[in-house]
C-alpha positions as CSV (number, residue, x, y, z in Angstrom):
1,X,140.5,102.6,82.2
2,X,143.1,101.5,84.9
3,X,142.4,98.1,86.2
4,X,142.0,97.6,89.9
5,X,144.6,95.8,91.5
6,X,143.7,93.2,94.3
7,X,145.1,95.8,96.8
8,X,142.3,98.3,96.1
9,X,139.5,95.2,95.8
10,X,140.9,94.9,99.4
11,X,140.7,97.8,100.6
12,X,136.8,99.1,99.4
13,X,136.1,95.3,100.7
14,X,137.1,96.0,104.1
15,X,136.3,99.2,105.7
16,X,138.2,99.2,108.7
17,X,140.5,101.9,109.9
18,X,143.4,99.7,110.5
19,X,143.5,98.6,106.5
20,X,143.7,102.0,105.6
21,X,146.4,102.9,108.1
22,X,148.5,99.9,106.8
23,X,147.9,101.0,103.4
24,X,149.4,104.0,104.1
25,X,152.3,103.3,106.5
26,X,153.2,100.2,104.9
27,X,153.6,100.7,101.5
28,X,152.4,104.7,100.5
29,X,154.7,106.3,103.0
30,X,157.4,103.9,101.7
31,X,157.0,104.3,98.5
32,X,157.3,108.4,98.7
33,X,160.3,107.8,100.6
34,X,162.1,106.4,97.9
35,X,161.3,109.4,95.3
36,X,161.9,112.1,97.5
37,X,163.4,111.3,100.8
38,X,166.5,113.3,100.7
39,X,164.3,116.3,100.6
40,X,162.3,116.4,103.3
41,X,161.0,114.3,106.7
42,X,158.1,112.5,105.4
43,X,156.3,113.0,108.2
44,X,156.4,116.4,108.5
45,X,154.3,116.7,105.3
46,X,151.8,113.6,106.0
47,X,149.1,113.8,107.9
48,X,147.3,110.9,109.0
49,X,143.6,110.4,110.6
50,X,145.4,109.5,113.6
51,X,148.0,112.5,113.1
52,X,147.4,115.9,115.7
53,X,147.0,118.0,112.6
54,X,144.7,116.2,110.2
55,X,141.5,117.1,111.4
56,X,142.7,120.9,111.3
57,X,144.3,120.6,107.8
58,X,141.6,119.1,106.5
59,X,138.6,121.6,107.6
60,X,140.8,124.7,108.1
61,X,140.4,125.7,103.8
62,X,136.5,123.9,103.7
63,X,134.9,126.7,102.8
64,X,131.4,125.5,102.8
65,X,130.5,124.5,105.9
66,X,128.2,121.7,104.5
67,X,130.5,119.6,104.0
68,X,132.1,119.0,107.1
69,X,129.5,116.4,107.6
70,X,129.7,114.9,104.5
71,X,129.3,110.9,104.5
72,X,131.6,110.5,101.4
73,X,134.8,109.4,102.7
74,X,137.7,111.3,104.2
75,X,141.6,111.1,103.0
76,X,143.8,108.3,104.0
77,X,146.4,111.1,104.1
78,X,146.4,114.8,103.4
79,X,149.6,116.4,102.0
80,X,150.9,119.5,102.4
81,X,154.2,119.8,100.4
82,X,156.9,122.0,100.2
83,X,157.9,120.8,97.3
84,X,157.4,119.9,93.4
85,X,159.5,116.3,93.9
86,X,156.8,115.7,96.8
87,X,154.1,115.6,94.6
88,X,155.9,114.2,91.9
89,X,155.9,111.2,94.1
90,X,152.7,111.3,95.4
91,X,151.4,111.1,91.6
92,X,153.6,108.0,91.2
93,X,152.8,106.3,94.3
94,X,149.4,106.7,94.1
95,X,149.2,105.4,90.7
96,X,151.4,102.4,92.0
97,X,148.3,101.8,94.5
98,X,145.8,102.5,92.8
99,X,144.7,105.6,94.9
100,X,142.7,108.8,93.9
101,X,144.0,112.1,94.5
102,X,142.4,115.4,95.4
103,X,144.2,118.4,95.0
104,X,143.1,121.6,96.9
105,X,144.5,125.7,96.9
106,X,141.8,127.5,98.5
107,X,138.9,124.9,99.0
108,X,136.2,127.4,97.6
109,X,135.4,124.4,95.4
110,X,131.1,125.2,94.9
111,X,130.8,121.3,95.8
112,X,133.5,120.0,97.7
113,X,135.5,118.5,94.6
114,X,139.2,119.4,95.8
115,X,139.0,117.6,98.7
116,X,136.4,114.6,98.9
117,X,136.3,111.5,96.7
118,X,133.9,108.1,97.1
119,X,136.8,106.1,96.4
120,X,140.3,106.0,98.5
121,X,142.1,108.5,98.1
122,X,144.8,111.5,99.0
123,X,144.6,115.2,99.4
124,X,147.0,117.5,98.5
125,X,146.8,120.6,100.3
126,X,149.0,123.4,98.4
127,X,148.9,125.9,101.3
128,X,153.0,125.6,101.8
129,X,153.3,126.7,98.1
130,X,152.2,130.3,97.5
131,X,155.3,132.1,96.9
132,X,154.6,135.2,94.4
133,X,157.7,136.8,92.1
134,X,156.5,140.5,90.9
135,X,158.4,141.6,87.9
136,X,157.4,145.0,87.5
137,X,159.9,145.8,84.6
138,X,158.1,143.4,82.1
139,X,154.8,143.6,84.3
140,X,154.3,139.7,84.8
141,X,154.5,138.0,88.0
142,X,155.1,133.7,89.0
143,X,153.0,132.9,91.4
144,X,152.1,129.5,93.2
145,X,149.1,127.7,92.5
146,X,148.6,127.3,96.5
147,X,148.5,131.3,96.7
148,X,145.3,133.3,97.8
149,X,143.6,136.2,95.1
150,X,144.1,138.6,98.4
151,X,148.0,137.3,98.5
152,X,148.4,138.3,94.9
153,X,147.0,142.1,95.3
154,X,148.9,142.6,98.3
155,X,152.1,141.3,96.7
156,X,151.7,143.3,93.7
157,X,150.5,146.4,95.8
158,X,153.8,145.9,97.5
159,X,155.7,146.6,94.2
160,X,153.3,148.8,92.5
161,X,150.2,151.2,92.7
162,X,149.7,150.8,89.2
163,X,149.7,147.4,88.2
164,X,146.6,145.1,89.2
165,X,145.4,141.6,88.2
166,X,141.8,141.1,86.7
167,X,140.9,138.1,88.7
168,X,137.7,137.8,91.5
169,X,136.8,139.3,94.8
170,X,136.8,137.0,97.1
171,X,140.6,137.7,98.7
172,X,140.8,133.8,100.0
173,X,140.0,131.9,96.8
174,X,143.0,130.1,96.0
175,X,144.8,130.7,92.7
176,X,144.7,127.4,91.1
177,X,141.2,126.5,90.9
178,X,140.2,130.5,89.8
179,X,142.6,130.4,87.2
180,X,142.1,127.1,85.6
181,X,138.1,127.6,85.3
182,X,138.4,130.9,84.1
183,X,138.0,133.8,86.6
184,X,135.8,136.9,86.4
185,X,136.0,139.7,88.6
186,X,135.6,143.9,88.6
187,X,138.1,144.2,86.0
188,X,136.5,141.6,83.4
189,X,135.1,144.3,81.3
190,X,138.2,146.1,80.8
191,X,140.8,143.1,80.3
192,X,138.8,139.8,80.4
193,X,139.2,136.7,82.2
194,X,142.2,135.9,84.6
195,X,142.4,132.9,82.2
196,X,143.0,135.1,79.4
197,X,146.1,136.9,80.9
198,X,148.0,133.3,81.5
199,X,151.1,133.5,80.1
200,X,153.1,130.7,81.4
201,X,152.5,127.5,84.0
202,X,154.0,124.7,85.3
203,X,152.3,121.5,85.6
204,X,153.1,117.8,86.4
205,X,151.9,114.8,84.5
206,X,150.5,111.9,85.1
207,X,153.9,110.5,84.7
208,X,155.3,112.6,87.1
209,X,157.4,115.3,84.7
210,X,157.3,118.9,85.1
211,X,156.6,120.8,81.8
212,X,156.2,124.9,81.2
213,X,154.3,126.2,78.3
214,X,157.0,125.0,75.6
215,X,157.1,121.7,77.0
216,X,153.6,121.2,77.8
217,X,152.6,122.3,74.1
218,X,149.8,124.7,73.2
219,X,147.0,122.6,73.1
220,X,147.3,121.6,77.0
221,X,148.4,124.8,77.5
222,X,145.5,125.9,76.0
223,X,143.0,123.4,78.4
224,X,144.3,124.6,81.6
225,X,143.5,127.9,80.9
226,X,140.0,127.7,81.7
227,X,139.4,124.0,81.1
228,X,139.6,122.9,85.1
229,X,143.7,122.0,85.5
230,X,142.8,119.3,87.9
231,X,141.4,117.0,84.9
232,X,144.8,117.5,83.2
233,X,147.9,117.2,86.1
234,X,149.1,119.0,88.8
235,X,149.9,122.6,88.2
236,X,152.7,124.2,90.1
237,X,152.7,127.8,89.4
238,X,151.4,130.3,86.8
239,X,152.8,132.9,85.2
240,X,150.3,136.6,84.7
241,X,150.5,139.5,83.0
242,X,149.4,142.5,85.2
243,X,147.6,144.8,83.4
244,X,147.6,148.6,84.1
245,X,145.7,150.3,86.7
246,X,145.2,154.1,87.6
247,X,146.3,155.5,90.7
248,X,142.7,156.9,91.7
249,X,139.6,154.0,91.0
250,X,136.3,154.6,92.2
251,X,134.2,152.6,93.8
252,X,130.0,152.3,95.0
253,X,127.3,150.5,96.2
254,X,124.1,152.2,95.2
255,X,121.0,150.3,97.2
256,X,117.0,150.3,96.2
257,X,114.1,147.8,97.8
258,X,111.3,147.1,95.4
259,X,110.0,150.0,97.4
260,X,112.0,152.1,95.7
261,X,111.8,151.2,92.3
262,X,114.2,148.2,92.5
263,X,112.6,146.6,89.9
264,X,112.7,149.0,87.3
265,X,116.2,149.8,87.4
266,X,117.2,146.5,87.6
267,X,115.4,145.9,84.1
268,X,117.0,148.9,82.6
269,X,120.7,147.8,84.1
270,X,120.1,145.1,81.6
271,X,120.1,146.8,78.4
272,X,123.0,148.7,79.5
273,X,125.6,147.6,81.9
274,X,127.3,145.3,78.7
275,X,127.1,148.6,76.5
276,X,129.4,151.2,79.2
277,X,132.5,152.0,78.8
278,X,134.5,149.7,79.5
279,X,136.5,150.9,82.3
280,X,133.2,151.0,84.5
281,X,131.4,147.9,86.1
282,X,128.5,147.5,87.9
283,X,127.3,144.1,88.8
284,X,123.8,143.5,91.0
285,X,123.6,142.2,94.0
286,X,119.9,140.6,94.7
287,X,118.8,140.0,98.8
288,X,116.4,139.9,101.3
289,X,116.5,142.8,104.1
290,X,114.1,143.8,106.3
291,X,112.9,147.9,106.4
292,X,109.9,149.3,108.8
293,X,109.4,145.8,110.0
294,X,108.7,144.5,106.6
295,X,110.5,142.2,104.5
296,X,111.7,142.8,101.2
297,X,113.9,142.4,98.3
298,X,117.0,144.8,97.9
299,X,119.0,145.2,94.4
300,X,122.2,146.5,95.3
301,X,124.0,148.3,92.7
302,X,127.7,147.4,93.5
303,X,130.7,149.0,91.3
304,X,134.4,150.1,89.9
305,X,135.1,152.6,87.7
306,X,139.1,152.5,86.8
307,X,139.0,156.3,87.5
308,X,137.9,159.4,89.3
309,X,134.5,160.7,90.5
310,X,134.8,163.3,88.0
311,X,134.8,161.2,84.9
312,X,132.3,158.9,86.7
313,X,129.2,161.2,87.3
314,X,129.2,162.3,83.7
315,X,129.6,158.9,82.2
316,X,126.2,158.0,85.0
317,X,124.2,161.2,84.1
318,X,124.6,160.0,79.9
319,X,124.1,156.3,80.3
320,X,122.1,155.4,83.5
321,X,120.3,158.8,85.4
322,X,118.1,156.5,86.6
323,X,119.8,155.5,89.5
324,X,120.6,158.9,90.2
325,X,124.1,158.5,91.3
326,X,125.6,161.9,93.5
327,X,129.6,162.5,94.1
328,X,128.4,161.6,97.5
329,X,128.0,158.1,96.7
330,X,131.2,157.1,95.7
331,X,134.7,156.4,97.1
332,X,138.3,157.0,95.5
333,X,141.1,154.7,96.4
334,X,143.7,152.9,94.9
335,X,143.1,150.0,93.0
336,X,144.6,147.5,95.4
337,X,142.1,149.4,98.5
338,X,139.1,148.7,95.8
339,X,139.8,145.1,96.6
340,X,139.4,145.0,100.4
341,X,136.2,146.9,99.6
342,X,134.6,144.3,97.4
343,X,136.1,141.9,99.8
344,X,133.9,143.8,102.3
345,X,136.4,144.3,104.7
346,X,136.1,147.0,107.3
347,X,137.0,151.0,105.9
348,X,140.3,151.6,107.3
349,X,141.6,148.2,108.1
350,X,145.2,147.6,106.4
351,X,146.5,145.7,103.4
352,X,147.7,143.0,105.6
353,X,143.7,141.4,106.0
354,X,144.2,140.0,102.3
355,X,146.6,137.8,103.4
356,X,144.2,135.8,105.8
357,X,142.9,132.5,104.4
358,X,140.2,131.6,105.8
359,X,136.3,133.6,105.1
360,X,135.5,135.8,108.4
361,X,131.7,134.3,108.4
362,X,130.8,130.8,106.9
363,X,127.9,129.6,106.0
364,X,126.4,125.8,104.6
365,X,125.2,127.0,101.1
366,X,124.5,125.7,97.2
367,X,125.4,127.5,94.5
368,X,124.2,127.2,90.8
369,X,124.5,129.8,87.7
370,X,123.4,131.1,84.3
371,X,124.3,133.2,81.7
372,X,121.7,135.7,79.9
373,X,121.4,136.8,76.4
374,X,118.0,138.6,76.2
375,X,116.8,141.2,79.0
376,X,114.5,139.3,81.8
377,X,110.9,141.6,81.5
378,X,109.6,143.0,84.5
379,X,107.0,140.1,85.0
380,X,109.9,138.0,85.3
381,X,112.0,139.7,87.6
382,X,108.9,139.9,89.5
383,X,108.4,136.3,89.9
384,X,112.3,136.3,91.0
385,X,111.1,138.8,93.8
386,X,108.2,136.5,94.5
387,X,110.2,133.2,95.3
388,X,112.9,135.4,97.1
389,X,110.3,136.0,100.0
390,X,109.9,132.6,100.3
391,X,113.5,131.8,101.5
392,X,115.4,133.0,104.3
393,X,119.0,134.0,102.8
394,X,119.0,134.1,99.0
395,X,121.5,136.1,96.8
396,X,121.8,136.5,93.4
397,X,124.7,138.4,91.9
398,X,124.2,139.7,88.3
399,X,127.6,140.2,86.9
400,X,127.7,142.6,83.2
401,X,130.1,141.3,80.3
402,X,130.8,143.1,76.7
403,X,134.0,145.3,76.3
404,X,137.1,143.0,76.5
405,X,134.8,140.0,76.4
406,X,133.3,140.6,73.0
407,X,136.4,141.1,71.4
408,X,138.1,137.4,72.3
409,X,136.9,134.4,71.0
410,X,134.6,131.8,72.5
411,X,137.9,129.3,71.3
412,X,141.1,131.2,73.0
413,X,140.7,129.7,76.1
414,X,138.1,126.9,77.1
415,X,135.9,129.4,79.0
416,X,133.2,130.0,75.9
417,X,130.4,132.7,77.3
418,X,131.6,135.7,75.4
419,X,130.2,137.7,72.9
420,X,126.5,137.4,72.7
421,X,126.1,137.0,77.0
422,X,124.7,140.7,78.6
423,X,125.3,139.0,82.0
424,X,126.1,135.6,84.0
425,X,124.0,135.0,87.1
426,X,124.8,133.7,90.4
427,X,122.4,132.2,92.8
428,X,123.2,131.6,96.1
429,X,121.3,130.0,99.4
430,X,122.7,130.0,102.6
431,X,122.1,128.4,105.7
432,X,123.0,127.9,109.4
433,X,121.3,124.3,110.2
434,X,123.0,121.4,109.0
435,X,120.6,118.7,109.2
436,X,119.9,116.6,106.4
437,X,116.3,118.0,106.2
438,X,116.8,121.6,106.3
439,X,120.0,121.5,103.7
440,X,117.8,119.4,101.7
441,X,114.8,122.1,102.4
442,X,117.1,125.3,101.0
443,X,118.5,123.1,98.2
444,X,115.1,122.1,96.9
445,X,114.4,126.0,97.3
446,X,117.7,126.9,94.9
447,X,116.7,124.4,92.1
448,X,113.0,125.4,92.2
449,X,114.5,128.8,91.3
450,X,116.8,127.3,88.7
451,X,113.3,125.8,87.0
452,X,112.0,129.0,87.3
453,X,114.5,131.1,85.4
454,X,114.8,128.8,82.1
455,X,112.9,130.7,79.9
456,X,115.1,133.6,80.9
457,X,118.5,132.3,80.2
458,X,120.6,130.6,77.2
459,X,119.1,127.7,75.8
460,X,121.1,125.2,73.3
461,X,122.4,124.5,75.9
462,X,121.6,126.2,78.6
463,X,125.1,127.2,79.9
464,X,126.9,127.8,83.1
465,X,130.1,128.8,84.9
466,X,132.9,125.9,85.6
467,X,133.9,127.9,88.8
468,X,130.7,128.1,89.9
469,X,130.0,124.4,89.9
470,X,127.3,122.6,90.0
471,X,126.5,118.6,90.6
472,X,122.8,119.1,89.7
473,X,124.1,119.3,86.2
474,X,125.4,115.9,85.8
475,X,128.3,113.2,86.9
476,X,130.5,111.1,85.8
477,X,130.6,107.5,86.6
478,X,133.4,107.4,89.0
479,X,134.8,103.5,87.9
480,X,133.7,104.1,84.1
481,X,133.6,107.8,83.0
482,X,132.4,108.1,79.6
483,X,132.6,110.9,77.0
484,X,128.8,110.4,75.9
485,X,128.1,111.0,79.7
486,X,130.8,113.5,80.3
487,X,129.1,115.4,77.7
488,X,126.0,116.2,79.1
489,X,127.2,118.5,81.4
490,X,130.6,119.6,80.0
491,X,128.8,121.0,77.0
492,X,126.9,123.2,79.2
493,X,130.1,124.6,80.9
494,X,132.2,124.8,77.7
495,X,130.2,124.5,74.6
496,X,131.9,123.4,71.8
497,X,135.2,123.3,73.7
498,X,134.4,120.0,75.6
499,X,135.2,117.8,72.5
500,X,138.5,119.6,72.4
501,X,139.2,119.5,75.8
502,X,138.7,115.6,75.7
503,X,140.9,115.2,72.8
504,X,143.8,117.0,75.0
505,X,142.4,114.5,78.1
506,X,143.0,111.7,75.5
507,X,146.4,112.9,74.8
508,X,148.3,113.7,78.3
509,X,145.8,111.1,80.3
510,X,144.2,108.2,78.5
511,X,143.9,106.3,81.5
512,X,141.7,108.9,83.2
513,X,143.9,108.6,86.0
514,X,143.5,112.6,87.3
515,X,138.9,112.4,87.6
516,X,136.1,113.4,89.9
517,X,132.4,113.8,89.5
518,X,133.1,116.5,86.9
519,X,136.2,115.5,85.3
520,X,137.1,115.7,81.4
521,X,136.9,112.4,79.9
522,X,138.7,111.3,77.1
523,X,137.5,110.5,74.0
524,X,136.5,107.0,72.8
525,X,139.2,105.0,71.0
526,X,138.0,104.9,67.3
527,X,136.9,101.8,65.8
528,X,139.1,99.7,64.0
529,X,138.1,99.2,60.6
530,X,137.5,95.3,60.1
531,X,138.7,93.5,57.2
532,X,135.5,92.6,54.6
């Protein structure tokens, strides 16, 4: 563990905004100014609390509303570089001072990791580096770590319509947190994780160097793929395979209240959804809505087939009548068009919305997940319904694995839920009053549903997703992270990767210098055997 030098004593002594600003102006800003000064004005990429800008930097990618209020302290400086040397320096500076850093691409971060710390530190914003390079000749593409998931399929729709990327929905997550915890979107079925079509990055060390795949070696090559970058360095830029796409997809969203027979078709979507072909996905979407004046629960049957209606109703009418899906129902587009509508952007509206950056409608809200290996009966989807009616805006998103995802194993990238998993849950509680009381209210409402649902989900342990993250699981001990504690929730995001994932920690970072609240810890020194 890095020692603390008097300066840091100092400064978590004395609160006082002038300290902070002296720490920064007096010796930070120097100090970056001698690594990288001939590059850039210094200025124009530091943003202090007293700076025009930092307020707006800082809550302009905060995608959770809840934690604008946060009491945990704010950056002494946010960064937004242009370039690698810049942040090169700011990993060598803040070492020299003993200061934290946060690193942040499209601040969709489930509990506010990228950009808030309890001891001082910096933020690095990535939003100046998104530049995307689309090779269509050997299909791959460079893209920077600060880019959006929308910026990608517009730049590749740009070059291609029949090349996509299997990555999420949401068009504004940033690419370097999706990528490095995995990343699961229409297209898993079909080609897997974004993780799994990695085929190059570049990354900075603890010490400041820049290394690609070669120089990086495999095995933290391998931990960023999956295993949360941020534990591990910096990382610049990735290189993806795009996969193949037809020029026609199909998409729909079938809905059905409990009126309807919502329940039943959401237990028989469970013993098939994994089993389809696998160029068709259908996830759930679980809410509240209200019909005739009466509240209810809604099961939304939400989907892509890579193909036309023609092939579609067929493959419907043989595996899953029951929903009775008509040509009616559906809509062909283009692959890249198929994105703006899982994005739910208006019908009609151009290309050009996937490159905003910011979600149209916020919301405060907690997240948490699971992943299921045996159907849920009907008595316990029922008792899902049940606790629904007791909250005002729930979700739950049901999202089918098997094809691809059988077929790679739990150990070629950190991310372990393969083979074995029909589904991975998502629950989800919004809210619009930010008091204290009523967060705490809809939060306590979330993990009674979490309590709920563990008879229903894996056990041993009972798993979940790193990009859906989740506090509640466990934290590290920000001065004295531990592997022993580390492990109680890394095992339930990686299985029996975490032990190799802290060996690489070990390797590239013994000093634990890159950690948060759900960092990779290294492993223990061993013992020294003593002389009998």
């Amino acid at each position: 563990m890095m020692r603390c030098s008097p300066l840091v004593v100092f400064v978590l002594l004395l609160s006082a905004n002038w300290v902070f600003s002296d720490l920064i102006q007096e010796m930070f800003v120097p100090c970056m100014s001698t690594y990288f000064g001939a590059y850039t004005k210094n200025m124009e990429i530091m943003h202090t609390p007293n700076s025009s800008l930092y307020s707006y930097i800082l809550q302009s990618s905060m995608q959770n509303p809840r934690w604008v209020n946060s009491t945990a302290s704010k950056p002494l400086l946010v960064m937004t570089p242009f370039h690698e040397s810049e942040i090169q320096a700011a990993i060598i500076c803040s070492r020299r001072y003993d200061l934290q850093i946060r690193i942040r691409s499209g601040g969709h971060d489930y509990e506010g990791l990228s950009y808030l710390c309890a001891t001082p530190f910096i933020l690095i914003d990535l939003v100046n580096l998104r530049s995307i390079t689309v090779n269509i000749e050997d299909e791959t593409a460079w893209v920077q770590s600060g880019a959006t998931l929308g910026e990608l399929y517009y730049a590749i729709a740009k070059r291609s319509g029949i090349h996509g990327f299997p990555a999420g929905l949401c068009s504004t997550v940033g690419i370097g947190g999706h990528l490095t915890g995995g990343g699961f979107g229409t297209m898993v079925r079909k080609y897997g994780l974004a993780a799994d079509n990695i085929l190059d990055a570049y990354l900075i060390d603890v010490n400041g160097r820049v290394m690609n795949r070669e120089t990086m070696g495999e095995e933290l090559f391998w931990a960023i793929r999956g295993g949360g970058g941020a534990s591990f360095g910096i990382i610049l830029s990735w290189k993806i395979k795009l996969v193949p796409v037809p020029k026609t997809v199909t998409a729909f969203t079938v809905s059905r209240t409990l009126e309807e027979g919502a329940t039943k078709l959401v237990h028989r979507w469970q013993y098939i959804a994994h089993k389809m072909h696998e160029d068709l996905f259908i996830r759930i979407i679980i809410q509240n809505v209200c019909t005739s004046n009466k509240r209810t629960v809604q099961a939304s049957f939400d989907s892509l087939f890579l193909g036309g209606i023609d092939r579609l109703i067929p493959l419907m009418s043989a595996i899953f009548p029951e929903l009775g899906l008509k040509p009616k129902d559906c809509n062909e587009m283009s692959w890249v068009e198929s994105a703006l509508y899982f994005a739910e952007f208006k019908k009609g509206q151009p290309l050009e919305v996937l490159l905003g950056r910011t979600l149209l409608s916020k919301s405060n809200f907690k997240a948490k997940s699971d992943f299921v290996q045996e159907p849920i009966p009907e008595y316990g989807l029922e008792g899902i319904w049940e606790r629904f009616l007791e909250e005002d805006l729930p979700m739950m998103i049901m999202d089918p694995f098997g094809g691809r995802m059988d077929q790679i194993s739990e150990s070629d990238v950190p991310f372990p839920h393969r083979e074995g998993n029909l589904y991975n849950i998502q629950y989800l509680v919004r809210w619009e009053d930010n008091r204290i009381e009523e967060s705490n209210r809809h939060k306590n409402w979330i993990r009674m549903l979490y309590r709920y649902m563990k008879p229903f989900v894996s056990k041993s342990p009972r798993a979940a997703y790193f990009n859906f993250r989740d506090l509640d699981l466990g934290i590290n001990n920000h001065t004295k992270t531990s592997y022993s504690e580390g492990r109680v929730w890394g095992l339930k995001y990686f299985k029996g990767n975490f032990r190799r994932l802290a060996q690489v920690k070990s390797n590239v970072d013994p000093d634990n210098f890159f950690r948060s609240a759900q960092s990779i810890p290294p492993l223990p020194a061993p013992r020294k055997l003593q002389n009998q």
